[in-house]
N, C-alpha and C positions, 0 to 999 in steps of 0.2 A: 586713071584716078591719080589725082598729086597727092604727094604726101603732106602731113600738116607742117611740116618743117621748110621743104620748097616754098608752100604758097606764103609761110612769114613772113622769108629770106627775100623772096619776092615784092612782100608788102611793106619791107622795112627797105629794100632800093627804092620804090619808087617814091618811098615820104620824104627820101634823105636826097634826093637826085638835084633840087634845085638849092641845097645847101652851097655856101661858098666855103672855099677851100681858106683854109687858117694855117698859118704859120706859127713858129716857137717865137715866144716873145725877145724881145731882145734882152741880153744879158749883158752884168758889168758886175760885177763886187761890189757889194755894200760896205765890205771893211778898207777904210781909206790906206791900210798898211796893205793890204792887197793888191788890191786897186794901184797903187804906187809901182809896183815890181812885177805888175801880170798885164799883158796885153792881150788876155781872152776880152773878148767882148764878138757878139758878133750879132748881124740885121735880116731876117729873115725876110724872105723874095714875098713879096705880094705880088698879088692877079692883078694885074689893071680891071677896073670896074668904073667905065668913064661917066660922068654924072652922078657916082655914088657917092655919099658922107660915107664915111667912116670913124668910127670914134674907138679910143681904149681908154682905159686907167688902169695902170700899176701903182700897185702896192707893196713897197717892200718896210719890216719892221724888224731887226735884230737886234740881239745882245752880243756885243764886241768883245773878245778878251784877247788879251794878246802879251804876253810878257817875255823879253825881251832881255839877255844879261851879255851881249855881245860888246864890247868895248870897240868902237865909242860911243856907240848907238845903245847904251841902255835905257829902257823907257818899258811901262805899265800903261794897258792901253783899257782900259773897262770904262764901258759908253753902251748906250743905244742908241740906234741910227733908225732915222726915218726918209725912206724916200717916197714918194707919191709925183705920179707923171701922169699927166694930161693930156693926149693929144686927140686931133683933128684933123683929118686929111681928107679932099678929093680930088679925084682923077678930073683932069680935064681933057686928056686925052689918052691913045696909048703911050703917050711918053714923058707927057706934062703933068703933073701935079703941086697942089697947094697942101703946108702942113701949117699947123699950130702947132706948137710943142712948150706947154708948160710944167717946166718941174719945180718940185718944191721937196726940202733938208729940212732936215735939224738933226740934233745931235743933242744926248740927254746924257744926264751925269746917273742914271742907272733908277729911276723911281718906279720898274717894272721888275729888280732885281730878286726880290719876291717869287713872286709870281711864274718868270722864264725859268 
């Protein structure tokens, strides 16, 4: 006799078995004073999956502060940033692929200051 725990563990493999494997979205700083002095970013390995679309959208929305009294470089940084990315990709082979890659900014003088 199996236990009710096995036979889950069991029934939640084989629902999950034909998922596809997902990577960490890619990363970059939304704060352009960051972004300027960090070279983190990095691109996470995708499956080939030849004939497949693939689509994402990111969304990134913060509040920026940043103040700054270092001579010569002083400066007050309060903004909101908007980033929103687009893309499209499929494999056309295991080593060929096509992407779309639409991004779209703005940058706002704080009318969510409120609110954040």
């Amino acid at each position: 006799m199996r236990s009710p725990l096995f036979v889950a563990i069991l029934l939640l493999i084989a629902t999950v078995a034909d998922a596809r494997g997902q990577g960490l979205p890619s990363y970059a700083p939304l704060n352009p004073m960051g972004s300027s002095r960090s070279a983190i970013y990095f691109q996470p390995f995708l499956d080939s999956a030849p004939g497949a679309w693939d689509m994402a959208v990111t969304l990134d929305y913060g509040s920026v502060i940043e103040y700054n009294r270092l001579p010569p470089a002083d400066y007050i940084l309060d903004s909101e940033l908007l980033r929103l990315n687009l893309s499209v990709r499929r494999d056309l082979d295991s080593r060929t692929f096509l992407l779309l890659d639409v991004p779209v900014g703005g940058a706002y003088s704080g009318f969510m200051d409120g609110f954040l």
